[in-house]
C-alpha positions in Angstrom: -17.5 1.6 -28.0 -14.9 3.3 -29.9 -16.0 6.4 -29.8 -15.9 6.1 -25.9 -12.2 5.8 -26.4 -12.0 3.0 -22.7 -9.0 1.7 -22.4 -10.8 -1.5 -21.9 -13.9 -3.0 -24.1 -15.3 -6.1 -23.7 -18.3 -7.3 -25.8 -20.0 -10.9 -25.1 -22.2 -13.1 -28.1 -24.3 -15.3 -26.7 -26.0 -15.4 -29.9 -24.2 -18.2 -31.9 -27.1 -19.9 -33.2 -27.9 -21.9 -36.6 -28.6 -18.3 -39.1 -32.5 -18.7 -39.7 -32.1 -17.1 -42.9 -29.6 -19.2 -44.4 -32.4 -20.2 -47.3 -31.9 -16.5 -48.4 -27.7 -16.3 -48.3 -24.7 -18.5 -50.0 -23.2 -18.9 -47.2 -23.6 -22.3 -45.8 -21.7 -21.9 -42.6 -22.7 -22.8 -38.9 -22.6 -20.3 -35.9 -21.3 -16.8 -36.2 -17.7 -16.1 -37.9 -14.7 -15.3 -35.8 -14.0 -11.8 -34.9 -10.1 -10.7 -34.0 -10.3 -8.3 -31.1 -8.6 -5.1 -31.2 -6.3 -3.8 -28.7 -7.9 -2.9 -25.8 -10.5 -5.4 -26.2 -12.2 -9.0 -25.0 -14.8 -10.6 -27.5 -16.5 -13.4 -25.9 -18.5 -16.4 -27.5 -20.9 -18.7 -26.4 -19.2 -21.6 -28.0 -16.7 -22.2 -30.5 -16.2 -20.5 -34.1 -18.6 -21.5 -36.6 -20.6 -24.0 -34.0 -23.9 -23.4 -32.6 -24.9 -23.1 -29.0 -27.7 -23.9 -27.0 -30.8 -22.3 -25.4 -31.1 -24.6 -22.7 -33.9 -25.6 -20.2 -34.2 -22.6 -18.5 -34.8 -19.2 -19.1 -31.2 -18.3 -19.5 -29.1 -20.1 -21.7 -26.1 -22.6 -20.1 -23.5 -19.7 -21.2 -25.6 -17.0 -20.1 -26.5 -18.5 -16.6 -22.9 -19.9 -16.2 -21.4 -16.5 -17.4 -23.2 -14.7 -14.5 -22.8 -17.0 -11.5 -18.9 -17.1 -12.6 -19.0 -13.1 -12.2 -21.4 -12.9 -9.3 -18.6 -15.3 -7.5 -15.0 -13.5 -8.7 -14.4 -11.2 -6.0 -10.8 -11.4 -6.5 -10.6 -13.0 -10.1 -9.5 -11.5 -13.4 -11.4 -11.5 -15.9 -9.3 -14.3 -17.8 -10.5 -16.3 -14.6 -14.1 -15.8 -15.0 -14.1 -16.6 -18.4 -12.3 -20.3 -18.0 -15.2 -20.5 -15.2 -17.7 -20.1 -17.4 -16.1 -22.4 -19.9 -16.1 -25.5 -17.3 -19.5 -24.7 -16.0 -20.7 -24.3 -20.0 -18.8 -27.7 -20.9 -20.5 -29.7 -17.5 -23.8 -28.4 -18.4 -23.5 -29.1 -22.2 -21.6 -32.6 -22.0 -18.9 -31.0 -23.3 -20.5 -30.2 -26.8 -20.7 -26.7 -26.1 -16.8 -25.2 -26.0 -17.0 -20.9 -24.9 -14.4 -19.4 -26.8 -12.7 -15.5 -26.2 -10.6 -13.2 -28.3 -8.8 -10.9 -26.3 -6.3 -8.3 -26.9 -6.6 -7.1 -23.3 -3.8 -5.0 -21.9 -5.0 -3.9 -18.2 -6.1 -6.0 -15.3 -9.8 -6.0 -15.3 -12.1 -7.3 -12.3 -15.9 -7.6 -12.6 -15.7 -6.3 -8.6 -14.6 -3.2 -7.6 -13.3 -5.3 -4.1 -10.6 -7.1 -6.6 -7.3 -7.7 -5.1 -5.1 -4.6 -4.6 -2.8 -4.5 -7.7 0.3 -3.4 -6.4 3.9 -5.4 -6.4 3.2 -6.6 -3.0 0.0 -8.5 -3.3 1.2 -10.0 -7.2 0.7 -13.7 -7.0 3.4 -13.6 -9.6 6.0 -10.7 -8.7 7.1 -8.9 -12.1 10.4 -9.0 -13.2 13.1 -6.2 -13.0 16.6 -5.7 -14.8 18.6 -3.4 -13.2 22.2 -2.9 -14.8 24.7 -0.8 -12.7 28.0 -0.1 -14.4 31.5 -1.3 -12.8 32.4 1.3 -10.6 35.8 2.8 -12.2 38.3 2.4 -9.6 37.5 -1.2 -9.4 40.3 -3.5 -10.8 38.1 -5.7 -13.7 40.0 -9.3 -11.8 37.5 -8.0 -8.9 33.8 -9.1 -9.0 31.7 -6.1 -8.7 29.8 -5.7 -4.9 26.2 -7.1 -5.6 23.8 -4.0 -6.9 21.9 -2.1 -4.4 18.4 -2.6 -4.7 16.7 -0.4 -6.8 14.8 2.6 -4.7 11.9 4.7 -6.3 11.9 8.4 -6.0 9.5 10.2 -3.3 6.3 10.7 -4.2 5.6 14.4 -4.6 3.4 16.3 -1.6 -0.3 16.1 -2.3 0.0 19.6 -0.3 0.3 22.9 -2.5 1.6 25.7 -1.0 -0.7 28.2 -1.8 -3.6 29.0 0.2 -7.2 28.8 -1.8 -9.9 31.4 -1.6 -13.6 29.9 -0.9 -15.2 28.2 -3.4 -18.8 29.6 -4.5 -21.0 27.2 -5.2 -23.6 29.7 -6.9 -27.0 31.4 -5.3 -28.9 27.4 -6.3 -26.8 25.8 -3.2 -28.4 24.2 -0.7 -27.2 24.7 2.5 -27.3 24.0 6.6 -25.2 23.5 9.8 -23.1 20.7 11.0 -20.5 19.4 13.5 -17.3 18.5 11.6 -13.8 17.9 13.1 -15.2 18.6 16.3 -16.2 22.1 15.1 -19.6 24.1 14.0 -19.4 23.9 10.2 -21.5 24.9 7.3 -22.7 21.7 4.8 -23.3 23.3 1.3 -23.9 20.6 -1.7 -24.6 22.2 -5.6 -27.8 20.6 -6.0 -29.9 18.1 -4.4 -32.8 15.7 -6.1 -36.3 16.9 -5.2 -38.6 14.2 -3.1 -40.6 11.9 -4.5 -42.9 9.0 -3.3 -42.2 10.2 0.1 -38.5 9.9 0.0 -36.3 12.7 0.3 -32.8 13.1 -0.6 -31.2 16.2 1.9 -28.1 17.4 2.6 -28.6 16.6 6.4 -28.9 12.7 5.5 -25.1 13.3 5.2 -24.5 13.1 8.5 -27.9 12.0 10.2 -26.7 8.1 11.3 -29.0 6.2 9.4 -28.1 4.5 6.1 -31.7 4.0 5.0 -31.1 8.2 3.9 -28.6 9.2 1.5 -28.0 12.8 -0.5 -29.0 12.6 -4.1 -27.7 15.0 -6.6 -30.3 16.8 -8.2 -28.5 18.2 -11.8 -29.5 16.6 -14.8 -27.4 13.8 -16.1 -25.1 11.3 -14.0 -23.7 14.0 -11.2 -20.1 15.0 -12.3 -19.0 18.0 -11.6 -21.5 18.5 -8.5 -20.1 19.3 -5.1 -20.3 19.4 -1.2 -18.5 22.3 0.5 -17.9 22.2 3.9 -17.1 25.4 5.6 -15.3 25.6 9.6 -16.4 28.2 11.8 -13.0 28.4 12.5 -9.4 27.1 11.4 -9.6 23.4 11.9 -7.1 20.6 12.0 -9.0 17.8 9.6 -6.4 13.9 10.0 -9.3 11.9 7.6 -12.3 11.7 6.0 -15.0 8.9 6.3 -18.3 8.2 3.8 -20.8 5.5 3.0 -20.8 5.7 -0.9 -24.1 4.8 -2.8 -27.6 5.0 -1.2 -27.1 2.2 1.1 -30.5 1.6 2.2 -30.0 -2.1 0.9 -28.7 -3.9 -2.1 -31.4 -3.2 -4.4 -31.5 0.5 -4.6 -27.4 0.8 -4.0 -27.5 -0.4 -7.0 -30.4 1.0 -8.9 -28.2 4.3 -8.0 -24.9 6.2 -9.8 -22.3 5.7 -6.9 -19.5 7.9 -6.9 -16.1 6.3 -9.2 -14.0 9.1 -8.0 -13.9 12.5 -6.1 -11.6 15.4 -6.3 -10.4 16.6 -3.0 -9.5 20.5 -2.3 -8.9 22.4 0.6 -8.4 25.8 1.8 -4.7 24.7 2.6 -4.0 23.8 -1.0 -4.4 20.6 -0.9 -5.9 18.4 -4.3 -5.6 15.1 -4.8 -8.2 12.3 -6.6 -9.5 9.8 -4.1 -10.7 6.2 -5.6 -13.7 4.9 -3.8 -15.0 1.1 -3.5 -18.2 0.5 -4.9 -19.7 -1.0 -1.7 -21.3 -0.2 1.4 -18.8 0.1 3.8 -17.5 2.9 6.0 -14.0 4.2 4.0 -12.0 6.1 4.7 -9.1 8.5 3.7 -6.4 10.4 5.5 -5.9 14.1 4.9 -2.7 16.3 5.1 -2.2 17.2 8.5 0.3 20.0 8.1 -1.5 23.1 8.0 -5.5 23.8 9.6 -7.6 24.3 6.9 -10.7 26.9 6.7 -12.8 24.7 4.5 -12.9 21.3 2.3 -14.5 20.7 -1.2 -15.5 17.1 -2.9 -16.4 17.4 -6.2 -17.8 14.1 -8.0 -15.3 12.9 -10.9 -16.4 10.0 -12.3 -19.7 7.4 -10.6 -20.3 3.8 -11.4 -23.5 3.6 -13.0 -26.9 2.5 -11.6 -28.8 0.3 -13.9 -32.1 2.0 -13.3 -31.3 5.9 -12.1 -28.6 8.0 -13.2 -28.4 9.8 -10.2 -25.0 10.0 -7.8 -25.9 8.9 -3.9 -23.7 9.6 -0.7 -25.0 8.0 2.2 -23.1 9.1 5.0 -20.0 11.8 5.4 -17.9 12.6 8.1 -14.7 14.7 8.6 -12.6 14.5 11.6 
């Protein structure tokens, strides 16, 4: 984990447990010894320092199954919240004998669900707090109370746009390419590799934009697919306001999630325009609004980062659409 250098870690012990060799050691004690998180990090433990937990009924332990019912329900809790879940759930089920326990040096807002709550100012249950300090104007006697400060603006945001105009991308002589209808225009669809069929499945480039989410496009290059790309190319210059995609293989829940879905894509256009879009890791239509200033000749996606499947490391796009 530290070589992975995330600015968040979180580790979880459901293995506090009487030590079955404790005939062959000194030590005498109960339960597994308390470990201070570093920075960064969340250590979770099935019950309290040096106590014991229980294996339960079942065929998950009552931390284990109360751990992932409490994440399976946070949509829109932190992960401080699903841990005092699991700790109510663990002391119901337990009589309250068994106490969950965390160490946590966490710094960032973490949410087991990519549909958390948005994290800006605005949606804050609790709005952070702001000292602005704006001298006494000079030719203000000092008898006089100062006016009340101005609120406190934030610069513009820089242009995503860039002014210069970017030649064609070449996505080497292994592309896989076809037609398409994109922005109300005759386009070419090129991708930089595609995953062969197997067991009758097939993963093309025309599932992009063929309707039906029981297809997807699979990248084909080995590891997780970043750094592959889809190119699309307009027959002539075209006026592009957003962009729309189904991320994953959406066919259903299973495989959308056996599947790498894409994290994050970088956006370039002819026009100059490069910006990072963050997608949801869900099944929805999303959607993202591009620069309308100047028509552009062709747009490039190129996969940054995926969420990881648990079964196949390959990146899915279900659907794509440009208009």
């Amino acid at each position: 984990m530290n070589s992975a250098r995330s600015s968040t870690n979180i580790v979880v012990l459901d293995a506090c447990r009487n030590n079955p060799f404790a005939r062959s050691f000194r030590s005498v004690s109960r339960g597994l010894a308390r470990v201070d998180a570093p920075k960064g990090t969340l250590i979770a433990y099935a019950t309290a320092p040096g106590d014991v937990a229980r294996d339960g009924d079942s065929s998950n332990s009552p931390y284990t199954q109360s751990l992932a019912q409490a994440i399976e329900t946070s949509y829109s809790a932190p992960i401080e919240s699903v841990f005092k879940t699991t700790r109510r759930n663990v002391l119901k089920m337990t009589d309250n004998k068994q106490v969950p326990w965390e160490s946590s040096s966490v710094v960032d807002d973490f949410f087991f669900h990519a549909g958390g709550p948005n994290k800006s100012v605005e949606n804050q249950t609790e709005k952070p707090v702001e000292l602005v300090v704006i001298p006494d104007p000079p030719s203000v006697p000092p008898s006089l109370k100062p006016a009340a400060p101005t609120p406190k603006t934030e610069p513009p945001a820089a242009p995503d746009v860039r002014p210069a105009s970017l030649p064609l991308p070449n996505l080497g002589r292994l592309a896989r390419c076809g037609t398409s209808t994109l922005a109300g225009a005759p386009a070419e669809l090129c991708v930089s590799s595609r995953l062969p069929a197997a067991s009758g499945n097939m993963y093309e480039l025309d599932h992009l934009s063929d309707g039906r989410m029981s297809t997807a496009w699979v990248e084909g290059a080995p590891g997780d697919g970043i750094g592959e790309t889809i190119l699309m190319t307009f027959s002539r210059p075209t006026t592009a306001r957003k962009l729309r995609l189904v991320n994953g293989y959406a066919k259903n829940a299973d495989i959308f999630r056996k599947n790498n879905r894409v994290r994050t894509l970088q956006l370039t256009t002819s026009a100059g325009e490069i910006r990072t879009l963050h997608l949801s890791d869900n099944t929805s239509w999303q959607e993202f609004a591009l620069s309308s200033a100047r028509e552009i000749k062709w747009l490039m996606l190129k996969i940054i980062s995926v969420y990881p499947g648990w079964k196949y490391q390959d990146t899915a796009i279900s659907e794509l659409r440009v208009e």
